[in-house]
N, C-alpha and C positions, 0 to 999 in steps of 0.2 A: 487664144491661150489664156486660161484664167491667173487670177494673181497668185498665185500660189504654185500653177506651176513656172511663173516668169522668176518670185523669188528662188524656184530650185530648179533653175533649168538645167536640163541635159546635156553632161558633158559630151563634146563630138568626140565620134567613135575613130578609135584610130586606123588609119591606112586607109580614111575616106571610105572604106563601106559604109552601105545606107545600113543602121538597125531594122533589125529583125520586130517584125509586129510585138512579139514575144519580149523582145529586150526591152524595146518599150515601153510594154505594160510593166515588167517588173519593176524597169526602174522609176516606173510611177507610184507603185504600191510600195515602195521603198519612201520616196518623198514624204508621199502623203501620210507612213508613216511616224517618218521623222519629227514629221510639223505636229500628231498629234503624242506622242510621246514627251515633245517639249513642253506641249503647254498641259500636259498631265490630262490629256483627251483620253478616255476609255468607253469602246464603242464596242457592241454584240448586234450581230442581225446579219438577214443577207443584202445585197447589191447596196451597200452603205456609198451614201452619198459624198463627196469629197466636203469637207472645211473648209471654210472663208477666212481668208487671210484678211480683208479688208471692206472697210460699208460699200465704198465703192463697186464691190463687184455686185453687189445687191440691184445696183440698176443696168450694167456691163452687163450682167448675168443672166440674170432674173428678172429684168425690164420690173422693176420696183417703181414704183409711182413718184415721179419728180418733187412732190410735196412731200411725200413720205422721207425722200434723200435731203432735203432741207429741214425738216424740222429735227431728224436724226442730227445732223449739223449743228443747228440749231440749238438744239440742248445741249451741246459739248462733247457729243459720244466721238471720241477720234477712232479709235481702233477696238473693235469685239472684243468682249470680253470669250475665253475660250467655252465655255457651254452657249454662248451668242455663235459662235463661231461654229460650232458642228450643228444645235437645236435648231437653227435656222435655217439651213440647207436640209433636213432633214425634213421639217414641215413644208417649206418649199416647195419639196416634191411627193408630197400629199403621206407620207410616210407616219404611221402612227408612233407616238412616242412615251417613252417613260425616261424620264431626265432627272437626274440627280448633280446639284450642284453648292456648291456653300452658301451660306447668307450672305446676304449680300455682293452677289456676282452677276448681276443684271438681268435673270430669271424672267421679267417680266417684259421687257424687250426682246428675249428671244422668242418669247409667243408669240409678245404685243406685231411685230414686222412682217410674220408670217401669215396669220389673222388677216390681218389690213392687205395685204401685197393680193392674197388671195381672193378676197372678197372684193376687190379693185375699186366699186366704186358703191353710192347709193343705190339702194332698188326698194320698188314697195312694195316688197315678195313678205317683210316681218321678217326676225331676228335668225338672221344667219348664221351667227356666233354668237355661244355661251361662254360666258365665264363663272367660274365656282372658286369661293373662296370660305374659307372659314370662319372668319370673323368679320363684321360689318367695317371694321376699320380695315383691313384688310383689300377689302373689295370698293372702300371709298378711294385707297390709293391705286389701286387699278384701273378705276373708272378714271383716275384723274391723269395717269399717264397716258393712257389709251387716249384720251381727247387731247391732250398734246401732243401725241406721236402722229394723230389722224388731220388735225389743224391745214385746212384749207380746204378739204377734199367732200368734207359735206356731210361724213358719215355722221350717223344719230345713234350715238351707245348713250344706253339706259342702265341706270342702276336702283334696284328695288328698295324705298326705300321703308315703305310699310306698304304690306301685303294685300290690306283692306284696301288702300285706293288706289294700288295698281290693280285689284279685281277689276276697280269701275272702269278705270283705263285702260285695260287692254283687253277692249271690245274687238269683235269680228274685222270692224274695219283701223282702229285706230294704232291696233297692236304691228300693223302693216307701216304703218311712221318711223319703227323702227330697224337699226340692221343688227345691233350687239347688244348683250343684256351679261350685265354681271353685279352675281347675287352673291348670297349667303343659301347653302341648301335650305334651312327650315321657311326662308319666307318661298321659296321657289315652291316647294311640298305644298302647301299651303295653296295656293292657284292651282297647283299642278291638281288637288283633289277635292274643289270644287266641284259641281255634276250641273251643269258640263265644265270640263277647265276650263279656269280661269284665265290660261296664256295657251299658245299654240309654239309648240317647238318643233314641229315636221318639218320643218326647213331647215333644222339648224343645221350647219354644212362642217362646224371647227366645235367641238366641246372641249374645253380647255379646263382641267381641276386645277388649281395651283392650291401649294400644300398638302397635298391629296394624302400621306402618311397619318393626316391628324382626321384625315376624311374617312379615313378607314378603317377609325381603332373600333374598338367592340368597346360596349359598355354602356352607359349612361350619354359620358356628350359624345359617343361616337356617331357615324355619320353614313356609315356602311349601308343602313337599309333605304335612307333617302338616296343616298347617290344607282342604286339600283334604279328604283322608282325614274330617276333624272335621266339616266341610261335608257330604258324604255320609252322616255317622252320622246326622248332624239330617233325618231322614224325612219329621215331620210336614207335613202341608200348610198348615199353621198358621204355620209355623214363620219369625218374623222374624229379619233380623239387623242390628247394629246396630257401626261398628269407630271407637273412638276413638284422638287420639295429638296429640304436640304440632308434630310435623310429619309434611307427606306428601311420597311423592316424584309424581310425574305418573303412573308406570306402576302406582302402586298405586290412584288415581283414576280412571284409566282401566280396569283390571281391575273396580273395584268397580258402575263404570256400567253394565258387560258381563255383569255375573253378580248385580249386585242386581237386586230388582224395583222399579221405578217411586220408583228412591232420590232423596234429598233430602241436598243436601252442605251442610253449616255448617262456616264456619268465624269466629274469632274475632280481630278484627284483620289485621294484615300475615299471609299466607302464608308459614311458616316462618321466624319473625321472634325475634327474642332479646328476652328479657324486660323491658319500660322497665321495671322495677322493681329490677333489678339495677344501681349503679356498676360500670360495667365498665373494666379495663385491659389495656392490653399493656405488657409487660416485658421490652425485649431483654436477657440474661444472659450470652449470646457465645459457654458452652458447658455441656458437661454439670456441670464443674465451677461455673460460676458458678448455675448453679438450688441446688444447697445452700447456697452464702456467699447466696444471695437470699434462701430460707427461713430460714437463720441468722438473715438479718440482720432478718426479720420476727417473730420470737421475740423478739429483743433490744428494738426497738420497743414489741412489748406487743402485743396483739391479743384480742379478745375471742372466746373460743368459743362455743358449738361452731364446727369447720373440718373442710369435705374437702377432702381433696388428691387427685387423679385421678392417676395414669398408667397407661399404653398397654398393661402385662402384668402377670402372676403375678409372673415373677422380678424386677420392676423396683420393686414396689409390696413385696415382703419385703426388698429390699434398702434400700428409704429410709426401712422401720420399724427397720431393725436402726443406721440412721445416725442418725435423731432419736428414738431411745429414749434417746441417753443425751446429751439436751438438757435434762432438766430439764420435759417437759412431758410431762401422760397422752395416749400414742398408741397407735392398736394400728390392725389392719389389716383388711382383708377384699376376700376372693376364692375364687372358683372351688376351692380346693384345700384349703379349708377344710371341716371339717362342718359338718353341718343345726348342731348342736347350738352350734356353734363361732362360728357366722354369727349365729344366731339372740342368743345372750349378747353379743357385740361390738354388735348395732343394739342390743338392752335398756339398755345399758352407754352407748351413746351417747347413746340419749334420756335417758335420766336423769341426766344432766350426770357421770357418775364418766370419760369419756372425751373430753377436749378436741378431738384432732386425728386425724381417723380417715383413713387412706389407702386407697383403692379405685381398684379396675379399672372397668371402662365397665356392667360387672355392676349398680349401684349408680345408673348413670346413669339408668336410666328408673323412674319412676314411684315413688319411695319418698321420703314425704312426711315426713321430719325438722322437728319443729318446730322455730320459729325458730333454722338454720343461719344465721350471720352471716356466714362468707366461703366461696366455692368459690377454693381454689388450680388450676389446670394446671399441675401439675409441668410434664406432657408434651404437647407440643400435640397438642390432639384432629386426628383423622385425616379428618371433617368437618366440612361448616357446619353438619349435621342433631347428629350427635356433639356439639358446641359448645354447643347451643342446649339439649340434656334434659342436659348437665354443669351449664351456672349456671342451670339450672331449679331446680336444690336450692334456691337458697336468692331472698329474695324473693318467697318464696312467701304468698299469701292477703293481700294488701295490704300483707304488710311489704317493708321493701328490706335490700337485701343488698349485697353485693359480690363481683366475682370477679375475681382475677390470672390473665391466662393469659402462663406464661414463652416466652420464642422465643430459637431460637438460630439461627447462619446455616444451620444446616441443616433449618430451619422453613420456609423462604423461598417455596419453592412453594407452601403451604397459607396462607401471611398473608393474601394479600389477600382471598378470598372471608371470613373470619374478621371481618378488619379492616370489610369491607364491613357485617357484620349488624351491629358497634359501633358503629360511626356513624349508623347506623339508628336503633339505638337511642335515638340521641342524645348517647354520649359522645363524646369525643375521643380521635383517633389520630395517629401519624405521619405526616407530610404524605407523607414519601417512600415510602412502603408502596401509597399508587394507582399509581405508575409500573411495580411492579412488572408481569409479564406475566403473566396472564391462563391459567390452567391451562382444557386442554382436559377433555372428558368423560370419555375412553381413561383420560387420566391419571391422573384425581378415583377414579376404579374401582379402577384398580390401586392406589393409594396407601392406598385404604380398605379391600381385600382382602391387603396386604401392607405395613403400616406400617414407617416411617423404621426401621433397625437403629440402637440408641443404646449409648454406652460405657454401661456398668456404675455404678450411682450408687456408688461405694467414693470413698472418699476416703485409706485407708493403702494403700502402697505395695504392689505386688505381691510384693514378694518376704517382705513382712512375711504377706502373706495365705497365701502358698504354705506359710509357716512355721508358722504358725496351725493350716492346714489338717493338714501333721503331724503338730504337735504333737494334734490333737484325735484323729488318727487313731491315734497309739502308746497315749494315752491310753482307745480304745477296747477297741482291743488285750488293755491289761494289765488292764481292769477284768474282758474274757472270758475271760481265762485265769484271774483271780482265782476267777471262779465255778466255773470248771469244775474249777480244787483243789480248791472247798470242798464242791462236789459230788462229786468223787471220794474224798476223807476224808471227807464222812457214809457216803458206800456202802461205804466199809473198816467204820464202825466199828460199819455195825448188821448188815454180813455176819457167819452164823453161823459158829464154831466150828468145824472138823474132831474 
């Protein structure tokens, strides 16, 4: 008897009749779905597998690898979280899936157990298992749970970390050292259309997307024609797949029913639903000036770190570290224009508390799990409701709560209400007068999210002081090259030989 049915066992039937086969299938499809109605389990497909009440029935059940039920242990996971709890019974029994579940809800252990349990041990067959993730930080935390979660057992997951000398390395024979790879699509593409490729994915048996929503958008950084391409590499006739994220959009659920086989959708709670775990607000500020006297004026307050602060670009997110660098608090930045190396020390820097107030681009928004962040700021209003919902995913994450300010200015006005609508959802409180306003169409939502609001510049000194600045830095350029190029032309005087 599994755990789940022992927590709801069968009342005996009265006047000592044995139940009818009938009766007690019903009143099992009744149980099972009590247990998922509590934990706000929502399941489509046919012959759906029961829910896991506990790790334990992982090895009870599922003969789960002894190491794999200790280091589960071992990391502190007492009881599933509910999309752990149906996504892992689901891959278990080789079932393809589309999984919707909030940030921060342990996403990556409901892959990460089923992967591993599945693939049981080392082989030199080359990489069994994919992982796809969107961002390089993203896929660095992937890689780093998955060797935690696998500790003791041998497996060898790889994570790409430049493309050029994973070509070299993964030769005919060497690419066979390993069982799990998890990338970022563009370096994967990259090997993958080499002549001849560069990696060999015929064997992969588990293709796991996490994030796959952000993997799917059209446009520019979308990711829709690579994941095809990655799709096709995957040969095997073995070959499951599996795409998680914390929202979907329709067209990526509908693509997934079209092209998986005989798939199974979970999702968890509200459909694209903002975190009850977060204090959420709105903050009208009136303009771009007022979002600094707001942030000023939350520094002077007091606030406990860590904090991210979001805005909408590169140039927007180096311009409000060069304004609150000389506040008095540790901030620093991160984006797109930064290096591996540069990126990578700013997150270390974060988690380890030497960096209070870190400012990011939308880069940062999906899937990068900062322990206990206490507040998400929006400088900049997010440019969706999907965009909104993986920004204050940061924090409130794994049963703690959080908080997030999100600033508006009147030229916020058309993106408030769908915003204002998931806060209330949530549960918190908005401005009454923000439902009247109208109602953006689809056209609109598109283009607004493929060509975000144009914002003044976060400067707060006078332009003509900047233009002067800017001079001044530029003479000062100037005379420091022409200094070197004297002192280089008198060393070359005075080690020329002699006539």
């Amino acid at each position: 008897m599994s755990a789940l049915e022992g927590k709801l066992s069968t009342p005996k039937n009265q006047g000592n009749k044995e139940p009818t086969a009938e009766k007690v299938e019903r009143v099992r499809r009744e149980k099972v779905n009590h247990f998922r109605n509590k934990h706000k389990i929502y399941i489509q497909g046919t012959d759906l597998p029961e829910p896991m009440a506990t790790f334990e029935q992982l090895g009870e059940e599922y003969k789960v690898h002894p190491k794999i039920m200790q280091n589960i242990e071992a990391a502190g996971f007492q009881t599933p979280t509910p999309i752990q709890m149906q996504a892992i019974p689901v891959m278990l029994h080789g079932r393809e899936l589309l999984a919707c579940a909030p940030t921060g809800s342990g996403k990556t252990l409901a892959f990460g157990i089923p992967v591993l349990a599945h693939l049981k041990q080392p082989m030199n067959k080359g990489f069994r298992a994919l992982i796809i993730s969107p961002t390089r930080e993203l896929a660095g935390q992937t890689h780093r749970e998955l060797v935690k979660l696998s500790e003791g057992i041998g497996f060898r997951i790889h994570m790409i970390h430049k493309a050029a000398e994973a070509a070299k390395k993964f030769g005919p024979k060497s690419s066979q050292k390993f069982d799990i790879l998890v990338s970022t699509p563009n370096r994967l593409i990259y090997l993958l259309k080499q002549d001849p490729p560069a990696i060999d994915l015929t064997r992969v048996e588990w293709l796991v997307v996490d994030e796959s929503d952000k993997l799917f958008e059209d446009g520019k950084t979308g990711f829709r024609d690579q994941l095809a391409t990655i799709f096709l590499a995957c040969t095997s006739h073995v070959v499951k797949r599996a795409m998680f994220s914390a929202t979907f959009a329709h067209d990526v659920e509908q693509w997934c029913k079209l092209n998986l086989d005989n798939i199974i959708s979970v999702s968890i709670g509200a459909r694209n639903a903002a975190a009850e775990t977060v204090e959420q607000e709105l903050l009208f500020v009136g303009s771009e000036t007022g979002k600094l006297l707001a942030m000023r004026d939350l520094v002077k307050k007091g606030f406990t770190p860590p904090v991210l602060v979001f805005v909408q670009s590169i140039e927007r997110a180096k311009e409000l570290f060069h304004e609150l660098i000389y506040e008095g608090i540790n901030v620093d930045v991160i984006h797109a224009d930064r290096t591996q190396q540069q990126r990578d020390n700013v997150v270390h820097s974060f988690r380890a508390g030497k960096i209070w107030v870190l400012i990011c681009t939308a880069l940062l928004a999906r899937g990068i799990d900062f322990k206990g962040v206490k507040m998400v700021i929006n400088f900049d209003f997010p440019s969706s409701a999907v965009e909104y919902i993986h920004r204050i995913g940061r924090t409130g994450r794994a049963g703690l709560t959080g908080k997030a300010i999100t600033f508006f200015t009147e030229d916020d006005k058309p993106l408030l209400r769908s915003i204002a609508s998931l806060i209330q959802r949530a549960g918190c409180p908005v401005p009454g007068y923000i439902k009247h306003f109208r109602k953006l169409q689809s056209k609109q939502k598109k283009k607004l999210i493929k060509k975000p609001l144009e914002r003044e510049h976060i400067l707060t000194s006078p332009q003509f002081l900047r233009a002067k600045a800017k001079k001044k830095k530029r003479i000062s350029q100037k005379v420091k090259k022409n200094a070197k190029e004297d002192k280089a032309n008198n060393s070359q005087a005075q080690t020329a030989p002699e006539n």
